[in-house]
C-alpha positions in Angstrom: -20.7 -10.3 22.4 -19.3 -10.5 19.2 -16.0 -13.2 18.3 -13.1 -11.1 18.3 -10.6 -10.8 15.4 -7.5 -11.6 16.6 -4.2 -9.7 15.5 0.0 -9.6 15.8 2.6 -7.8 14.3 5.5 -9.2 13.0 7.8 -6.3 14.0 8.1 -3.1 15.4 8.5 -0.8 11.8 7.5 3.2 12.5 4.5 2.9 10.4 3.0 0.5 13.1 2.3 4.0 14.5 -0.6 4.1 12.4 -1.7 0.6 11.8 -1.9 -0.1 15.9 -4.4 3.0 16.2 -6.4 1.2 13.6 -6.8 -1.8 14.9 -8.1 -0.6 18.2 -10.3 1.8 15.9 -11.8 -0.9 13.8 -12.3 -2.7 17.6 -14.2 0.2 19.1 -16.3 0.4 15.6 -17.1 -3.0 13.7 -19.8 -4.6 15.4 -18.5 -8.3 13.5 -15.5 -9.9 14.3 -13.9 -6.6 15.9 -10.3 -6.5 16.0 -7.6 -7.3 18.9 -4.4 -6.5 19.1 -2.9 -9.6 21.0 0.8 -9.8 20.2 4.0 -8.6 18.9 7.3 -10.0 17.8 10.1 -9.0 17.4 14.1 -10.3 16.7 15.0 -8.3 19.9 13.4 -9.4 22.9 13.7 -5.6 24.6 12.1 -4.2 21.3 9.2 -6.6 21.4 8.7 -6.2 25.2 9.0 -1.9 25.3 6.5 -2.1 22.2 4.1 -4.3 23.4 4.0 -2.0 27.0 4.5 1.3 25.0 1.4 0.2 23.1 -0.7 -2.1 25.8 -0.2 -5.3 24.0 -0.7 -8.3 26.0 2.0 -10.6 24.5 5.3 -10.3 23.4 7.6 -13.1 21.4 11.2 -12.7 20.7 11.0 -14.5 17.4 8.8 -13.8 14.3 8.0 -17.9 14.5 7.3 -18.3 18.1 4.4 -15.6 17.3 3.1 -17.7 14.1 3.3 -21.0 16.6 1.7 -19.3 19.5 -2.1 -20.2 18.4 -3.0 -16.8 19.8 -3.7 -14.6 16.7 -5.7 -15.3 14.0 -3.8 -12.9 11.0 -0.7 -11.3 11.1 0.2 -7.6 9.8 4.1 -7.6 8.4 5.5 -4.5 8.3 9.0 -6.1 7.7 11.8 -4.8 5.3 10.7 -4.9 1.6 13.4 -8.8 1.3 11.3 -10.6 3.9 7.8 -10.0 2.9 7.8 -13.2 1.1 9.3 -15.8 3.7 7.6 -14.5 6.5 3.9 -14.0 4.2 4.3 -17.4 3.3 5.0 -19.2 6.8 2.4 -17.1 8.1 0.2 -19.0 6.1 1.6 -22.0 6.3 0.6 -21.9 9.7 -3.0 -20.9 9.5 -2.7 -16.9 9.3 -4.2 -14.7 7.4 -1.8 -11.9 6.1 -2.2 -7.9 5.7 1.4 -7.3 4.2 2.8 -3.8 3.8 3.4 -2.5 -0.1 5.3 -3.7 -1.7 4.0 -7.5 -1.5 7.5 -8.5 -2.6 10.4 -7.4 -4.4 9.9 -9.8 -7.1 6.5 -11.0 -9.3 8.2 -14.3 -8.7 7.9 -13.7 -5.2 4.7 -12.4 -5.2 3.2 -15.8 -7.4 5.1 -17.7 -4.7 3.2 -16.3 -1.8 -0.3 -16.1 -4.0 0.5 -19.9 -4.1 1.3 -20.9 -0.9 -2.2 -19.0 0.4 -4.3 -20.5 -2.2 -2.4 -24.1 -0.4 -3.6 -22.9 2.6 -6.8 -21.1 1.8 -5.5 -17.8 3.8 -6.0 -13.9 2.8 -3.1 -12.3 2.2 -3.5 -8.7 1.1 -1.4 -5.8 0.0 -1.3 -2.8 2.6 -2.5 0.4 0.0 -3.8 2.0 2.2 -5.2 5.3 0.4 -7.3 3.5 -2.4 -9.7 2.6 0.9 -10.4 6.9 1.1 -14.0 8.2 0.0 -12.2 10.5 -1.8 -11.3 8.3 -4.2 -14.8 6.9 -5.1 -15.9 10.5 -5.9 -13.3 10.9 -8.0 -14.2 7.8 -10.2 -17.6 8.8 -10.2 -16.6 11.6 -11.9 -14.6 10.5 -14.4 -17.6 7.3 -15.0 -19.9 10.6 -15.2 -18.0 11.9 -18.2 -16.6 15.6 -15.8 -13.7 15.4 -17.6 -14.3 13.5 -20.7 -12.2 10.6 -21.9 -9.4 10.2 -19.3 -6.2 11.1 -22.2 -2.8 11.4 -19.1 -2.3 10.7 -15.5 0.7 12.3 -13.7 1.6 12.0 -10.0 4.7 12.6 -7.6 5.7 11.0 -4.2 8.8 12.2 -2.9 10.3 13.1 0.2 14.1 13.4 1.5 15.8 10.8 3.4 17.7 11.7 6.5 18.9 8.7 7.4 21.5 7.4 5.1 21.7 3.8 6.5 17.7 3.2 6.9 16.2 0.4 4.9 14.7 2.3 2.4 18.4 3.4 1.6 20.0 -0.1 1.4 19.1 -2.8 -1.9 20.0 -5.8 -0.2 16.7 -5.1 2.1 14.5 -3.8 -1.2 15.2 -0.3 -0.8 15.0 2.5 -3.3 12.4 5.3 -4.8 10.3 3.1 -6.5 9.7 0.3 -4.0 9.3 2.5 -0.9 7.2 5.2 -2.6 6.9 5.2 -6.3 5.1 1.5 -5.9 1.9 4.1 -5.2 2.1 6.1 -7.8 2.2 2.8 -10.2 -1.0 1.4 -8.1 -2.4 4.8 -8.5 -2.0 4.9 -12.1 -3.7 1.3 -12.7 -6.5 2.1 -11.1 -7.4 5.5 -12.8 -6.3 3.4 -16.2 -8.7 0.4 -14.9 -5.9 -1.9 -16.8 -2.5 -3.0 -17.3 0.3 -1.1 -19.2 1.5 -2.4 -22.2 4.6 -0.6 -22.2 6.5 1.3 -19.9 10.0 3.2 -19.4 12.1 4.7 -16.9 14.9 6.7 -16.2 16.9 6.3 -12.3 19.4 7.7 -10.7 21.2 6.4 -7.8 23.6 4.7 -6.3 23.2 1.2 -4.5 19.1 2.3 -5.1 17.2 4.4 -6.9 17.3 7.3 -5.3 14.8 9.0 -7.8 13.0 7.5 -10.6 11.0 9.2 -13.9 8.3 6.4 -15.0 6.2 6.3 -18.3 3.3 4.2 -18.9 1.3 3.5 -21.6 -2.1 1.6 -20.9 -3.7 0.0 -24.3 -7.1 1.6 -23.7 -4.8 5.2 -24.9 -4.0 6.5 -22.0 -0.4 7.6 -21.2 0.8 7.8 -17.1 3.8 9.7 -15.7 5.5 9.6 -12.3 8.3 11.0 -10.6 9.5 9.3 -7.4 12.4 10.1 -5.3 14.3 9.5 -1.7 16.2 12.3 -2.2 13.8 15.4 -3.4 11.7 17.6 -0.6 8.4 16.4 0.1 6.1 16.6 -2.5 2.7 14.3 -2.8 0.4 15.4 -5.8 -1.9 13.4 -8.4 -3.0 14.7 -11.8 -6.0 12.9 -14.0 -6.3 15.0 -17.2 -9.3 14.2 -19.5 -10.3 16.0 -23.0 -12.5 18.6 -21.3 -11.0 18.6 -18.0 -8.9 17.8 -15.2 -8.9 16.5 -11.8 -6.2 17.7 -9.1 -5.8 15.4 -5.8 -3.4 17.7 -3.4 -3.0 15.0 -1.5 -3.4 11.7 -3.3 -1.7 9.2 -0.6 -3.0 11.1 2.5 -6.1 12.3 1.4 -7.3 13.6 5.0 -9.5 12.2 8.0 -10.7 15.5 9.4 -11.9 16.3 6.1 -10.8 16.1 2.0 -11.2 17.7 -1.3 -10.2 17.4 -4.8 -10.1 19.9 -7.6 -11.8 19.5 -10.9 -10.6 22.5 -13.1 -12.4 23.0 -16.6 -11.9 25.0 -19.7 -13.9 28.7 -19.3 -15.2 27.8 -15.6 -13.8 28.6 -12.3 -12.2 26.0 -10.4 -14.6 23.5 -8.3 -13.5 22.0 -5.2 -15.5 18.7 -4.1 -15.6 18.5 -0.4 -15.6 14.6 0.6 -16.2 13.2 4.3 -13.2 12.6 6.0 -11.8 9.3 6.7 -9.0 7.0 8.1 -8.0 4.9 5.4 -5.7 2.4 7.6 -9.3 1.7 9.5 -11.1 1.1 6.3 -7.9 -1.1 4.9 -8.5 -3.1 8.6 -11.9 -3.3 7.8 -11.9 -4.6 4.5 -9.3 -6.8 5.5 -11.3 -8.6 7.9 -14.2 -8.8 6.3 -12.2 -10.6 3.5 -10.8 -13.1 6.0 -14.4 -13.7 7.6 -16.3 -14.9 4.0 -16.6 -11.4 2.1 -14.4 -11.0 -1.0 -11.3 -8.5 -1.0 -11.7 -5.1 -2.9 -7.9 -5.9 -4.1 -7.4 -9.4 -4.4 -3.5 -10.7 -4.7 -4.0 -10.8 -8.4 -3.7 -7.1 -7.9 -0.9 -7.1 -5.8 1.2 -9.3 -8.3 0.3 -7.2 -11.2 1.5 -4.1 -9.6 4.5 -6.0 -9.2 4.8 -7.1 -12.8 5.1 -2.9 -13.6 7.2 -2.6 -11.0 10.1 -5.6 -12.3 9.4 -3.9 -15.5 10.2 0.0 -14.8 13.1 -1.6 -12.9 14.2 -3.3 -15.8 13.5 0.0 -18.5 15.6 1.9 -15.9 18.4 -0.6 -15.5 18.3 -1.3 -19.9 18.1 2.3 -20.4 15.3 1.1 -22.9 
């Protein structure tokens, strides 16, 4: 029988919804090192213990350090506020963890070198949760654009917006690393670098907002001539759309961060032809991020290294800064 890949959670955030199903997923499926959910923590002993028997999880530790001490897990997934991604990334590997840490990887670059650091120290993975880069969907689509579909990639545009109800949630509060741009706008910047395949050279931004950015307008300019544009917002209705425009043609992702695990598509729409929509397999991209994960802690190399994680947060401190200059 295979050696188990041992996993906890360092809190009890609603997107551990989706990661817990995943887990078990990648358990039933991988065939090395399969994943196990073994623990949970939480600052509130009742919140770790109705988790852990709401979802079957064997242990449950009132204390995000008592989890790291326990020897029972061998990585950790942190789906804390945006402000303690860094501590608790760190003395996860400190203590011998591997780390799968939700976007954004901190709310700093500083931060984020800090953490690349400290795993390096402690030769640990620690990875950036994107999850929708793992689709199919998106290999297609870059296949496309290597294939020449569209010609020479000229604009990127893409949206992620959706309206908060809950006025005193995290993503509503800056002290916690709230706002637009951290909670949701962070994928369309990730998005954008990797249709660009580089680093802007430039960007700008325009916010509005009170203690956050409630919604944010983005520019970037890549040096290889292509120019990306982004609208993010916490306060607009629900919108989730990508837009890849090349001399010749364009590609149209519906739904760029949920892309679909029954089934998915894209658009590729050129000049004096009908529409063609490419069918791809569906897939869940939280079990491919697992996947990949583990395979990155057990000798196989991440598709996203850190280095890309602390890049994405180099754009990030920069658009925040454009916004907050108004240049």
């Amino acid at each position: 029988m295979a050696t188990t890949f041992r996993w906890g959670i360092l809190g009890t955030a609603s997107i551990c919804e989706r990661m817990v199903p995943a887990i078990r997923q990648h358990g039933l499926q991988a065939t090395e090192r399969p994943s196990r959910l073994c623990a949970v923590a939480s600052r509130s002993p009742d919140k770790a213990r109705q988790f852990a028997q709401h979802h079957s999880i064997p242990l449950a530790f009132s204390s995000y350090g008592e989890l790291l001490a326990s020897g029972e897990v061998d990585a950790v997934y942190v789906p804390l506020p945006n402000s303690l991604h860094a501590e608790w990334t760190v003395r996860a590997v400190e203590a011998g963890l591997h780390v799968l840490c939700e976007k954004p990887l901190a709310t700093t670059p500083g931060e984020a070198r800090v953490i690349a650091r400290a795993a390096a120290a402690a030769g640990r993975i620690v990875v950036e949760a994107f999850m929708y880069r793992h689709h199919p969907v998106y290999s297609q689509v870059l296949d496309r654009i290597r294939s020449g579909a569209i010609g020479p990639v000229v604009a990127l545009d893409s949206e992620f917006s959706f309206l908060l109800d809950e006025p005193g949630s995290i993503v509503a509060s800056a002290e916690l690393g709230g706002g637009a741009l951290a909670d949701v706008g962070c994928y369309c910047v990730s998005f954008s670098r990797l249709i660009a395949g580089s680093e802007p050279s430039r960007v700008t931004a325009y916010a509005s907002g009170g203690e956050v950015d409630d919604s944010m307008v983005g520019l970037l300019e890549f040096p290889n001539g292509i120019l990306a544009r982004f609208f993010t917002s916490i306060q607009a209705a629900e919108r989730h759309r990508a837009e890849i425009r090349g001399t010749t043609g364009t590609i149209l992702l519906e739904s760029p961060w949920h892309p679909g695990e029954a089934s998915a598509a894209f658009r590729l729409q050129r000049h004096g032809r009908e529409d063609e929509v490419i069918s791809v397999p569906g897939a869940d991209p939280y079990v491919l991020q697992v996947d990949d994960f583990v395979r990155a802690c057990t000798g196989s190399t991440p598709r996203w290294p850190i280095e890309d994680a602390i890049a994405n947060m180099e754009v990030l401190e920069a658009l925040r800064q454009a916004a907050g200059s108004r240049r």
